[in-house]
N, C-alpha and C positions, 0 to 999 in steps of 0.2 A: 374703436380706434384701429387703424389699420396698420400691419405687424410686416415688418419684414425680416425676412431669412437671412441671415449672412451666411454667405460662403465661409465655408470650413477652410481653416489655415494648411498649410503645408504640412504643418507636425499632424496635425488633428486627421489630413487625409492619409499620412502615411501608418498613423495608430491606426489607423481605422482601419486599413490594409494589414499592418501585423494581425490584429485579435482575428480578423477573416482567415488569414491562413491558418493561426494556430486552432478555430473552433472548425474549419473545416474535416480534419482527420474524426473529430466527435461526430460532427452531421453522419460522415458516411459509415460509422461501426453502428450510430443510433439506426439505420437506416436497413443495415444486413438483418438478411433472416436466418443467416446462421452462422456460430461460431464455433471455434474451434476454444475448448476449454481443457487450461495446462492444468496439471495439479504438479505443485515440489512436495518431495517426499522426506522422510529420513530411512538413509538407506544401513546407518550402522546402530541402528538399536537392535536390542536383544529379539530375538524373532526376529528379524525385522520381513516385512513381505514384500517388500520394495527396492526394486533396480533403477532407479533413476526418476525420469518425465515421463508423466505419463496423460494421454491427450484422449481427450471424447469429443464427440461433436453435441451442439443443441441447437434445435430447429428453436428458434426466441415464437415463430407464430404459433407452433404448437405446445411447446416445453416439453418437446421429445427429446433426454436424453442419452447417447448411447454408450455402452460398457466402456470405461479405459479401455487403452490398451498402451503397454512401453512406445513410448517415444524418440527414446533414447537414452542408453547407460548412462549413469553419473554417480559419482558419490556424494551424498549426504545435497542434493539440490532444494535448498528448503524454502528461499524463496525467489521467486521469478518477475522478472520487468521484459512488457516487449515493446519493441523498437516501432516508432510511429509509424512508420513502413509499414507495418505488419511484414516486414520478412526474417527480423532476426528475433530472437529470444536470449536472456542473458539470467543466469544461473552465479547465486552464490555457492561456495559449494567447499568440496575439500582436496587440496595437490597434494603430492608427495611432501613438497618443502613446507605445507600448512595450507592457512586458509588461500582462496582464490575467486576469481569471478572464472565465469565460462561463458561465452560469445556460440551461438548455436543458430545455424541457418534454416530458414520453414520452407519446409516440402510444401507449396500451395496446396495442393492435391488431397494431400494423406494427413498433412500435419506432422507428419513424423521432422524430426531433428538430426540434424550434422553439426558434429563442431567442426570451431570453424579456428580458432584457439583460445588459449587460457592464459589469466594474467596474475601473478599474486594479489593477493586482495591488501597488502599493506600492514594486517594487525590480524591477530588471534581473532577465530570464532565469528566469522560474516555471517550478518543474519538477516542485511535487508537491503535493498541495491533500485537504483530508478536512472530512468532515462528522459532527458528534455526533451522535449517538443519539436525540437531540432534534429534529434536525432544524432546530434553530433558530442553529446557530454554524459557520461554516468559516472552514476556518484553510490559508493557502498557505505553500508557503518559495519565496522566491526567491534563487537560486544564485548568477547573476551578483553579485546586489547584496548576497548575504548577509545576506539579513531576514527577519523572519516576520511577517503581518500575518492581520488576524481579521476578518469579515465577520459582519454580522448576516443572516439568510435571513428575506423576508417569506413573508407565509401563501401568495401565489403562487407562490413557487418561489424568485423573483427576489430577487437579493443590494443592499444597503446600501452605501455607499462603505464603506470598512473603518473599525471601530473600534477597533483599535491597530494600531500599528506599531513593532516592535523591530528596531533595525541592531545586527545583531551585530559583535563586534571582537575583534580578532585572529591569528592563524597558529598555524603546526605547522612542522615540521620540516626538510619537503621543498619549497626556494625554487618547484619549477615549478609546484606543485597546491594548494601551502596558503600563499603569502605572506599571502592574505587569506581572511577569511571565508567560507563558500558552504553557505548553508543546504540540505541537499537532501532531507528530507523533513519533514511535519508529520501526525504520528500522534497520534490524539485516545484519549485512556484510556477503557474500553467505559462507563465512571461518569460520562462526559463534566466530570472536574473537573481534570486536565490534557489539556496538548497535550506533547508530545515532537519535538523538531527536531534532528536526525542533522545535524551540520554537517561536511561533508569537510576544510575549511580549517582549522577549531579541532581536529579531535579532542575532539571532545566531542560529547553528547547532551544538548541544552541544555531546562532541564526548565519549563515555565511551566506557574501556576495559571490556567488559562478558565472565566470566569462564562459560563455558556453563554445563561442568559437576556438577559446585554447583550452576550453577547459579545466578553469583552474580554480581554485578558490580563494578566498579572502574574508577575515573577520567583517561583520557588518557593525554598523552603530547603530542603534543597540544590537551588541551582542550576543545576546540570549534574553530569553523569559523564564519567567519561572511556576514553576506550582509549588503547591502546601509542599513542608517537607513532610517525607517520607513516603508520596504518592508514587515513585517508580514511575514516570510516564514512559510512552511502550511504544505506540503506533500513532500516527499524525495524518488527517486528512484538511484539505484545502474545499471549503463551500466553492460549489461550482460557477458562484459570482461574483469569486473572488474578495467576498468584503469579510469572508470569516473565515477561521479554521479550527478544528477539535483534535486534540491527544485525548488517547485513552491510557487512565492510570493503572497500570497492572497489578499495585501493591494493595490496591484499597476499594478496587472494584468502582469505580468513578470515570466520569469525563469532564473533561476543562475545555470551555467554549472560549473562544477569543474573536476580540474586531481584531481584521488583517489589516492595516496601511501596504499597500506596494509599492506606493513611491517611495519609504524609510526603510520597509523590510519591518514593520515593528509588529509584535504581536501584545496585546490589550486584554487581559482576564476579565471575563463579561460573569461570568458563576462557573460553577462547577458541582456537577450530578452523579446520582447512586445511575451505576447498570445495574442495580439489584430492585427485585418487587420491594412495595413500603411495606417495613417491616424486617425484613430478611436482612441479616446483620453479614456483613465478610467475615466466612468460615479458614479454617485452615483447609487448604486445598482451595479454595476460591481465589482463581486471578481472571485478569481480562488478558487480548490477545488483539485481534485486529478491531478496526474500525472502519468504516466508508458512508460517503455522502451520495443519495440517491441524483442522479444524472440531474433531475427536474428539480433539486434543492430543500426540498422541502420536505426529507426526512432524512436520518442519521443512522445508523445502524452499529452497533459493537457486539464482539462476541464474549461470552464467562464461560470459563473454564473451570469445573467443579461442579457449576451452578447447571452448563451445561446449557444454556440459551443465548438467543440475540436479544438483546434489546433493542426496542425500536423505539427514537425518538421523531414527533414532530418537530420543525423547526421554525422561531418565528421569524418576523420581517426585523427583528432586531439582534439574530443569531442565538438566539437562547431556547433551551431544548426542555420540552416535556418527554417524560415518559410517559407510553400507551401502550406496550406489549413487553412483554418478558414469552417471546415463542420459543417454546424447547426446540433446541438443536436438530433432535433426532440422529443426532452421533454424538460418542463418548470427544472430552478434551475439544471441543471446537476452535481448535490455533488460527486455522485460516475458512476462509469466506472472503465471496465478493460478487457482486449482482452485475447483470449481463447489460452489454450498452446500452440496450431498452430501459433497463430500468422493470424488464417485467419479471423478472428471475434470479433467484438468488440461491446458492451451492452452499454448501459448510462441508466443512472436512473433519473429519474424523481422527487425531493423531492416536489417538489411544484404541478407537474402535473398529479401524481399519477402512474406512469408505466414507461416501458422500452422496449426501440426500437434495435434493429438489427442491425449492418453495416457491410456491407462485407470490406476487406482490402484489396487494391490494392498491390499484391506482390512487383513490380517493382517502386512504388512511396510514397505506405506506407497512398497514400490517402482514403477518408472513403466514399461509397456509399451505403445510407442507401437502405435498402432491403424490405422496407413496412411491414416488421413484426413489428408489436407492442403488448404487451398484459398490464394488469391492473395491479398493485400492490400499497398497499398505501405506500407511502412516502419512495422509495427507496432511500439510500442513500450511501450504499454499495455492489461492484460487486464482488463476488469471483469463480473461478470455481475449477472444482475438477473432475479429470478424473474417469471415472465411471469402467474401466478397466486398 
């Protein structure tokens, strides 16, 4: 029988033009042979060895990569989001009057950093901050104070005092971790039409609609998901195809898979998995910390703190995750990690052991073989990279 093609509608060619611009910034970092990789530090711990950002390069065709070196002073920069530009970088961090974001301009060349200015962050204790697609909207959570607040970004780089601000309210189960609130991250949907906020204190993924042109925000309906009580959920990643997303639980050494809807903003609890080998029970001193989804989709990665490895999960065609590696870290406390545009390399940081080691990625398994590079930095505890071409 013979088939005919219909022309695509008006809406359907102008979607089809948004998802083009927004995966074209992906093509060209998948494409660079080398980046420029940030680490945030904490720079008011006891010893501490660390003055702010500090930047290396990695050749991605070799996994050559080279010593830190300061980037630029800061206090307490622990974790970093950069501007789809690739020309700015943005810093939670610590001001005189408390917590703040910092807005910082990229030296092409060197990598090195300028600020550019600083904004208060809204609430006690910022600990994790993202930027839309656009380029034009950031969004931070702050922990201590349990809030999430939104930034307008000007054409210079430089951020806007914030244009909302939500205090979250409420607890979870466990009096020492969750009597109150603690937002700990803000993940922006790749469509830039939500923000998502892992709150450890509520057990919930608290879900708000962001106008990204003003920047603002808005409760969504549904307004949050939920996990078990008492999981702490920590860190939040978006499947690269959009139809899933995973928090990783801090409290209980776990992940919670979810089907994403985009058009409701809703998130759907599919299971939820040990980061630990079968068998290996959550110790005292065992927590999880970050999470990420490999470019190509089809593995997941988290980090244990204590335990001291990443987990590596496959992932199926229906978002639900096996595990097939627990590869030790090779640094003490692994807070942060994050694998390189390719997909063929992956960093961990060291907050307790002062540096960060190397692993190449197995294309066909998605497993992690570390590659004997290590270099020094004090208290890394954020990975970000940033294509240098």
């Amino acid at each position: 029988m013979k088939t005919h093609r219909l022309a695509p509608s008006r809406r359907q060619f102008f979607a089809a033009l948004l998802l083009g611009a927004l995966a074209a910034p992906a093509l060209r970092a998948a494409d660079s042979k080398e980046c420029f990789v940030y680490y945030g530090t904490y720079t008011r711990a006891k010893n501490a060895k660390s003055k702010g950002i500090y930047v290396s390069r990695l050749d991605t065709a070799t996994g050559k990569l080279s010593a830190p070196e300061l980037a630029v002073e800061a206090a307490n920069p622990g974790f970093l989001a950069v501007h789809p530009s690739g020309r700015y970088v943005y810093a939670v961090g610590e001001l005189p009057s408390g917590g703040g974001v910092s807005a910082f301009k990229v030296d092409r060349a060197s990598g090195k950093l300028t600020l550019l200015n600083q904004q208060d962050s809204g609430g006690a204790g910022p600990t994790h901050l993202s930027v839309d697609a656009s380029g034009k909207a950031l969004v931070v959570a702050n922990y201590s104070g349990g809030s999430v607040a939104s930034f307008s970004v000007n054409s210079d780089g430089s951020l806007k005092p914030h244009t909302s601000f939500i205090q979250h309210a409420g607890s979870s189960v466990n009096p020492a971790r969750q009597k109150e609130p603690h937002a700990h991250c803000a993940t922006i949907s790749s469509d830039a039409r939500y923000a998502l906020v892992a709150d450890l204190g509520m057990d919930k993924v608290m879900i708000y609609r962001l106008n990204a042109a003003s920047a603002t925000l808005t409760a969504n309906e549904p307004p949050f998901a939920k996990v078990a009580p008492g999981n702490g959920p920590r860190h939040f990643a978006f499947h690269p195809e959009g139809k899933f997303a995973y928090v990783i639980n801090e409290m209980t050494c776990t992940v919670t898979a979810f089907g994403w809807d985009s058009k409701k903003g809703a998130l759907t609890e599919l299971h939820t998995v040990s980061t630990l080998p079968a068998g290996v029970n959550v110790e005292k001193g065992y927590s999880t910390a970050e999470i990420f989804a490999h470019p190509n989709g089809k593995f997941l990665y988290g980090s244990n703190r204590g335990h001291d490895t990443i987990a590596v999960y496959s992932v199926a065609e229906n978002g639900k995750l096996t595990l097939v590696q627990n590869a030790p870290a090779e640094v003490k406390v692994p807070r942060g990690f994050n694998l390189d545009p390719s997909g063929k390399w992956l960093i961990t940081g060291g907050q307790n052991s002062d540096d960060v080691a190397l692993f190449k990625v197995d294309a066909a398994t998605g497993k992690l073989a570390f590659t004997g590079t290590k270099h020094e930095v004090g208290s890394p505890v954020c990975v970000m990279f940033l294509p240098v071409k």
